[in-house]
N, C-alpha and C positions, 0 to 999 in steps of 0.2 A: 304268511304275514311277516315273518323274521328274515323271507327273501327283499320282499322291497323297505323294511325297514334298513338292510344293509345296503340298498343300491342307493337311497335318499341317504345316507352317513357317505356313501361311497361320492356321490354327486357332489355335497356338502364338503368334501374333503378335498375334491378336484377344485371346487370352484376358491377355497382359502390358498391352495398352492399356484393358482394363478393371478390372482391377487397379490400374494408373493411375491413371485417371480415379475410381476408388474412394479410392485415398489420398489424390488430391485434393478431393477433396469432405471427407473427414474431416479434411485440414488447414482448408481452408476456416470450415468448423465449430469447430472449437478455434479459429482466430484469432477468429468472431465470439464465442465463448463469452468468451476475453478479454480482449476489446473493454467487451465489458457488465463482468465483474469488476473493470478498471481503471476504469471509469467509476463503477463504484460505490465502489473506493478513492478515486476521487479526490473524491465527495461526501463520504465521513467523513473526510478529513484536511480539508477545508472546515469542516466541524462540529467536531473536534478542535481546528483550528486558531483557529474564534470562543471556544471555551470556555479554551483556554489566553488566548487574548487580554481574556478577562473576568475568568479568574483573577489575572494580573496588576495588570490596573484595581483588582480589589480588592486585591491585597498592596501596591500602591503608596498605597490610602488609608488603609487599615492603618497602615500606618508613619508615614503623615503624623500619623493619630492619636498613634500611641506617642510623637512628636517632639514635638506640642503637649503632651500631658499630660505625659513626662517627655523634658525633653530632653535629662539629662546622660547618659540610658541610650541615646538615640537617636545619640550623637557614636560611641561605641565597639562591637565586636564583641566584646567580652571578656564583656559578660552570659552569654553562653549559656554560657562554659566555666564561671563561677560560677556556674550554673544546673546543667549538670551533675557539678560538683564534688559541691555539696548532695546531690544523690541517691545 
């Protein structure tokens, strides 16, 4: 009787380390899934990051403009409130 109680503990034991080795494998998997996701967040904050960085270049020659052509409006921030007052 103490043989097949040890082969049902032994069965019982086989079947928890495969179980195991099955959530293992499926963590496994989600970390490489990711792996690949954050590598691909981290190329478009790359690409996000050159376009804000071009967007800038351009508002800074923008403004160089508005300074050459008018510069008394280029010294103050108070245009735009008179800009929206008008409206």
């Amino acid at each position: 009787m103490l043989l097949y109680g040890l082969i049902g503990l032994s069965l019982v034991l086989v079947g928890i380390v495969g179980l195991q080795f099955t959530y293992m494998f499926y963590l496994e998997r989600l970390h490489v899934e990711r792996k690949k996701y954050l590598s691909q967040l981290e190329k478009k904050c790359i690409g996000l990051t050159e376009k804000l960085d071009a967007a800038d270049r351009r508002i800074a020659e923008q403004r160089e403009l508005i300074e050459q052509v008018y510069p008394e409006m280029a010294a103050t921030d108070e245009v735009w409130a008179e800009v929206i007052e008008d409206r």
